[in-house]
C-alpha positions in Angstrom: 7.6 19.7 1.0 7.0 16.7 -1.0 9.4 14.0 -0.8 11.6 12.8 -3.3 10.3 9.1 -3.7 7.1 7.5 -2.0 7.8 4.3 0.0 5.3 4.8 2.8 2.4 7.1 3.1 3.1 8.1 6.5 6.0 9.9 5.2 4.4 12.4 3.5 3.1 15.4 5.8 -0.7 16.1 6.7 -0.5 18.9 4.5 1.2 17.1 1.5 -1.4 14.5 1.9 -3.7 16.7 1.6 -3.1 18.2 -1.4 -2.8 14.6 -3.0 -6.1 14.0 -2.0 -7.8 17.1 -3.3 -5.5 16.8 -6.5 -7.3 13.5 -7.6 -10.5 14.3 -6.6 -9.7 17.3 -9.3 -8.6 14.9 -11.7 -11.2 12.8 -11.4 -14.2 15.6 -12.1 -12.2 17.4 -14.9 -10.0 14.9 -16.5 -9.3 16.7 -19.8 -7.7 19.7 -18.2 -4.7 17.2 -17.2 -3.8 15.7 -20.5 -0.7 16.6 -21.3 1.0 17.2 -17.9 3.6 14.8 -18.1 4.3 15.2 -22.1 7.4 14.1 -22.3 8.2 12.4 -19.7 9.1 8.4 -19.4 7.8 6.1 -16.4 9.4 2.9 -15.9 7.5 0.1 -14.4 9.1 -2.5 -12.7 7.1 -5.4 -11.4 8.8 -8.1 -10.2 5.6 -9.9 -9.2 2.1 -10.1 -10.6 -0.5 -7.5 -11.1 -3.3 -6.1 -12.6 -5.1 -3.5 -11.2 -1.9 -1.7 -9.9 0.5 -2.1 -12.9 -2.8 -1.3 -15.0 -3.6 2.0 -13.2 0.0 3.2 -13.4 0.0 2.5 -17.1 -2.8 4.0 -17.8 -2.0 6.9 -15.2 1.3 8.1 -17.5 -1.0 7.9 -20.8 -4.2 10.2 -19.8 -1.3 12.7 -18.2 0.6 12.5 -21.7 3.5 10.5 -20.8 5.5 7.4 -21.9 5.8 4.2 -20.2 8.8 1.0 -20.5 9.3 -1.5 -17.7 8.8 -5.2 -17.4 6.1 -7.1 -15.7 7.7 -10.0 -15.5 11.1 -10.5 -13.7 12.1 -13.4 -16.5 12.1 -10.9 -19.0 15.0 -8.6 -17.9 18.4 -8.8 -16.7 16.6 -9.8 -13.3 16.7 -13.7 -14.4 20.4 -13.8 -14.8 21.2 -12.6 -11.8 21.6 -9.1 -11.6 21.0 -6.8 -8.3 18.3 -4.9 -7.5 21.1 -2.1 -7.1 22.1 -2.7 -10.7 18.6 -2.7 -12.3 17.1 0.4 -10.6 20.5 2.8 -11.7 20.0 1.2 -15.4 16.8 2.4 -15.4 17.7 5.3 -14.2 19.4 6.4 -17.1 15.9 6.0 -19.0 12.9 7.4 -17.3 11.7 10.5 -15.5 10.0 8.4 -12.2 10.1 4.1 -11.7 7.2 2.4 -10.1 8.1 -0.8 -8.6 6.5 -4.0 -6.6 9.0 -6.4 -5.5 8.0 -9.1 -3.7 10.5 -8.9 -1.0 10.1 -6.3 1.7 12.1 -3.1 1.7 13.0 -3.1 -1.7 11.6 -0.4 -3.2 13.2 1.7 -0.1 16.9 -0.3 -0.8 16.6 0.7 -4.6 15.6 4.4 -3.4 19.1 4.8 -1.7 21.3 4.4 -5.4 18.9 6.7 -7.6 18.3 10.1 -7.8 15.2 9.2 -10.1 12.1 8.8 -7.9 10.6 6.0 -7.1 6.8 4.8 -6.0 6.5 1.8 -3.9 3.9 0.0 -5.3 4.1 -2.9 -3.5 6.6 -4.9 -1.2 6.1 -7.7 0.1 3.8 -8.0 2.6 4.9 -4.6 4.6 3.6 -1.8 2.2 1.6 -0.4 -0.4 1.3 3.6 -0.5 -0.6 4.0 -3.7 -3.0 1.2 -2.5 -3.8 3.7 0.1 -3.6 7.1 -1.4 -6.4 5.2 -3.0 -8.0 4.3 -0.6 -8.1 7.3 1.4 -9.2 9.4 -2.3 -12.0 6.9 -1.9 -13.0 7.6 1.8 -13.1 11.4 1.3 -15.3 10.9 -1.5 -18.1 8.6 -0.3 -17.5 9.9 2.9 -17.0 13.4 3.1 -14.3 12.9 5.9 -11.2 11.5 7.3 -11.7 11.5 10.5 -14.0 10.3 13.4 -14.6 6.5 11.3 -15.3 2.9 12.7 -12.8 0.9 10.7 -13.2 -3.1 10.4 -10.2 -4.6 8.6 -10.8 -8.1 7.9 -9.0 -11.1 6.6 -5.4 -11.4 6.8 -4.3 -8.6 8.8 -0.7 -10.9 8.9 0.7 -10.7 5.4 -1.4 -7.9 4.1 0.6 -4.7 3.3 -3.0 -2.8 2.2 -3.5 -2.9 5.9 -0.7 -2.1 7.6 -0.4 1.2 5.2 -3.6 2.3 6.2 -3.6 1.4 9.7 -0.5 4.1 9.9 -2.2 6.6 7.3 -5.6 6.5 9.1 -4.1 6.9 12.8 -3.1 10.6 12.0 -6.7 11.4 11.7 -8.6 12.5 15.0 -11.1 9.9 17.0 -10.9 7.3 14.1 -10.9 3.2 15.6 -9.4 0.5 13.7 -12.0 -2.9 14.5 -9.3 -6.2 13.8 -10.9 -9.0 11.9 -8.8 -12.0 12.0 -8.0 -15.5 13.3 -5.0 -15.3 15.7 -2.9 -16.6 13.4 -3.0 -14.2 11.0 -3.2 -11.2 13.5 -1.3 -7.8 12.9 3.0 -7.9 12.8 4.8 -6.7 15.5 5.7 -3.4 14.3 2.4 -2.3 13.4 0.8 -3.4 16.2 4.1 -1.3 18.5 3.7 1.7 15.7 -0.5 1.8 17.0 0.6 1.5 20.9 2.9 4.0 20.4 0.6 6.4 18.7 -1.7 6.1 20.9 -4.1 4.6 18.2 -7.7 2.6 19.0 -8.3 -0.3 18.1 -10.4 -3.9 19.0 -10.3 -7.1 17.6 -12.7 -9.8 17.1 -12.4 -13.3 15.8 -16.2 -12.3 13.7 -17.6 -10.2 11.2 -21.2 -10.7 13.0 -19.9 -9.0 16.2 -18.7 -5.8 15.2 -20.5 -5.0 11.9 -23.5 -2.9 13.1 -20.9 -0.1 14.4 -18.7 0.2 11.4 -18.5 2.9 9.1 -16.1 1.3 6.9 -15.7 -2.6 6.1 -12.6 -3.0 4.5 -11.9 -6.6 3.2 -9.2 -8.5 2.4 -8.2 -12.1 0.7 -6.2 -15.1 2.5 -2.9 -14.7 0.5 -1.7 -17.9 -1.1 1.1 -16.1 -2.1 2.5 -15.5 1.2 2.3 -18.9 2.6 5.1 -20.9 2.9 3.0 -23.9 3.3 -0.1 -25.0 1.1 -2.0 -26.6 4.1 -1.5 -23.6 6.0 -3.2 -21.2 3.5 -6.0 -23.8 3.3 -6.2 -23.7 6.8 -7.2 -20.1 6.7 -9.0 -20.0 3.9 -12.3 -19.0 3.5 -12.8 -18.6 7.4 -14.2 -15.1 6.9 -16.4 -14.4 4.2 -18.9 -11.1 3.9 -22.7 -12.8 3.0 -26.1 -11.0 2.3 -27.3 -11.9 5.5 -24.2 -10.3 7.2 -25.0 -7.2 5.7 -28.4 -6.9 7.1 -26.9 -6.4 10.4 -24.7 -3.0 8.6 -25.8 0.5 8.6 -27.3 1.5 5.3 -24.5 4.0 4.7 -21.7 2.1 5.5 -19.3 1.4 2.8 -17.5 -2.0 1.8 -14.0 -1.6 0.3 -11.4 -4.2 -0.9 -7.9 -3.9 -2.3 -8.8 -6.6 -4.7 -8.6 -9.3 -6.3 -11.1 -10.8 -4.1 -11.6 -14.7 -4.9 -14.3 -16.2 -1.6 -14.6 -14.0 1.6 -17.2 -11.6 -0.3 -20.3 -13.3 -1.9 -21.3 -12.6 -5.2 -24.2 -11.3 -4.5 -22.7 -8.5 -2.1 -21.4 -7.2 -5.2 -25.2 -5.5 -6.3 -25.2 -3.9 -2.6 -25.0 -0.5 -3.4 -22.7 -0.4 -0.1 -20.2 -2.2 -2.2 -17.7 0.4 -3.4 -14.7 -1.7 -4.4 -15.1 -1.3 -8.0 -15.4 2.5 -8.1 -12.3 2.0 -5.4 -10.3 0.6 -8.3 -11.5 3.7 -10.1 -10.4 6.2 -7.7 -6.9 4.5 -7.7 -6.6 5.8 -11.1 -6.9 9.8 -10.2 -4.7 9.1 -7.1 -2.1 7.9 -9.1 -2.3 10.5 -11.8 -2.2 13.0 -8.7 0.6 11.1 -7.7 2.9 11.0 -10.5 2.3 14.9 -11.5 3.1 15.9 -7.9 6.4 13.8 -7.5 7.5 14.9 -10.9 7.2 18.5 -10.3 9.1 18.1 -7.1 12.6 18.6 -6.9 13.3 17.6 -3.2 16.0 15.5 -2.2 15.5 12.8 0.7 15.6 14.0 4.4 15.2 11.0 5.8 18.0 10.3 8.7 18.8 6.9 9.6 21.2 5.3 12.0 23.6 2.0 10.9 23.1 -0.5 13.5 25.5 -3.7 14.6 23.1 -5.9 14.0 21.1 -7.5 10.8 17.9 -8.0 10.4 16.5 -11.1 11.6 13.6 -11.0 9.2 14.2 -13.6 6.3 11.5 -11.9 4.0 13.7 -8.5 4.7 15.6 -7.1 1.2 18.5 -7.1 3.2 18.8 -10.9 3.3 18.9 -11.0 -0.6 20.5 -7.9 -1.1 23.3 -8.9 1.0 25.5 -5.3 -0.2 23.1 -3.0 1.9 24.0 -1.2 4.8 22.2 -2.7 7.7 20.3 1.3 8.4 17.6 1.3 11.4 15.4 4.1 12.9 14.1 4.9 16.1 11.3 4.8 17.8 11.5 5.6 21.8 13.7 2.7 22.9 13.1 0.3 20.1 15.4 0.2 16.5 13.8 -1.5 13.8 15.2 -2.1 10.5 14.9 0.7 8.3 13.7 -1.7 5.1 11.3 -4.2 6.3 10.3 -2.4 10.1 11.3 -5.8 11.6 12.3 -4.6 15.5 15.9 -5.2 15.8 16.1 -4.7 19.4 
């Protein structure tokens, strides 16, 4: 059953996923014959930090499918900059549009705004904890050049630390047999607690190396990522990080021929320019494939009618997590879930306990 709004991909079931999957890579070979699916029907975009390829694709998403599209993409230009709550702004919206899309810069707040609406919402974006469609994407992508799912050498490389394209696939990817996640990163900027406690207790493989040289001939899948400025607190300690891994021709000699490169993107210095004419380089059609998952997307949470199953337990104490929604939002109900012994907070996955 498909769930009422979209805040992590792991929430969906293998059999809901699957049909996302299959539903864009319809889209994407007979475009016309979706047109006008969503005539009629208003998406509101609410960015409260910058984007392009994202914001873009869901535009353009709603449009092919037939629908309408109001929002903001800037956080100055709505009620936002005078002070009003997240709470406030999502049930205004509400009253306007069929589904919101929303990236917020702060973690857990597309899952805070999902618990006053009974509009949908996408996550397209928190913080640096999670990006669904970024994924649905990605995985649209894999079965495609691919063929499969399953049984894949996976390097992730960059800033496994701050960067939410990661830690979604990480959890999408582990429910898919004999697959190995190969960690890329200086220690700094190494996987969060809770993903790293989510992989253990799943059962999931997966290496790390402090190279791109060392692991490269095995991989199936590179999947690249940029040092985020943005989620440094300090400028000397993004400089410090910067361009400490970066993909090279010479690199790539030492890949299989039918591996594939992928990025999230925008890339700015850890791939070379000249990578880009590899023909192992799939990060632009990526970008493309984003926009079929996202019409997929939209059509099959708009023809849904579920409510929200979800159970989750209030806890005594707050989140100690000062990049957590709830720290902002200071009106929301400190909610956890479970996981064996541990409790973590139920916006941001910070472990409370």
């Amino acid at each position: 059953m498909f769930s009422k709004s979209l805040i992590d991909l792991y929430d969906l079931d293998s059999d809901d996923l699957e049909s996302l999957i299959n539903l864009a890579l319809k889209i994407k070979e007979s475009p016309k014959e979706y047109m006008d699916r969503c005539h009629g029907k208003i998406m509101a975009t609410l960015f409260y930090e910058p984007s392009t390829r994202t914001q873009m694709s869901f535009k353009t998403a709603m449009l092919r499918l037939g629908g309408q599209v109001i929002g903001f993409d800037d956080p100055k230009n709505s009620s936002v900059a005078k002070g009003e709550s997240l709470r406030d702004t999502v049930k205004i919206f509400a009253n306007y549009a069929d589904i919101i899309v929303m990236r917020n810069p702060i973690e857990g707040a597309a899952f805070a705004a999902s618990q006053y609406i009974d509009v949908p919402i996408i996550n397209a974006g928190d913080g640096g904890h999670m990006h669904p469609t970024q994924t649905l994407t990605d995985v649209v992508t894999l079965k495609s050049e691919l063929g499969r799912l399953h049984n894949l050498k996976i390097g992730l490389c960059g800033d496994m630390l701050n960067s939410r394209t990661v830690h979604s696939l990480i959890k999408t990817m582990s429910r898919y047999e004999d697959n190995c996640f190969y960690l890329i990163s200086a220690k700094e900027l190494e996987l969060p607690e809770y993903v790293l406690d989510f992989m253990r207790e799943h059962k999931v493989e997966f290496k790390t190396f402090d190279n791109i040289e060392d692991c490269i001939p095995d991989l199936d899948v590179l999947y690249m990522t940029r040092i985020q400025r943005e989620r440094f607190d300090k400028e000397e300690d993004y400089q410090r990080q910067k361009g400490i891994f970066i993909l090279t021709v010479d690199k790539m000699k030492k890949a299989k021929e039918d591996m594939i490169i992928m990025h999230p993107l925008p890339k700015v210095d850890e791939i070379d320019v000249e990578v880009d004419d590899d023909k192992r380089a799939k990060y632009f059609e990526q970008a493309r494939y984003g926009l079929f998952a996202r019409m997929a997307l939209i059509i099959k949470m708009l023809e849904s009618d579920n409510k929200s199953t979800a159970q989750y337990d209030l806890s005594d104490s707050l989140c100690k997590n000062p990049k957590c929604i709830t720290q902002t939002e200071t009106y929301l109900k400190p909610y956890v879930s479970t996981v064996g012994e541990n409790k973590y907070c139920a916006y941001c996955d910070t472990k409370i306990n």
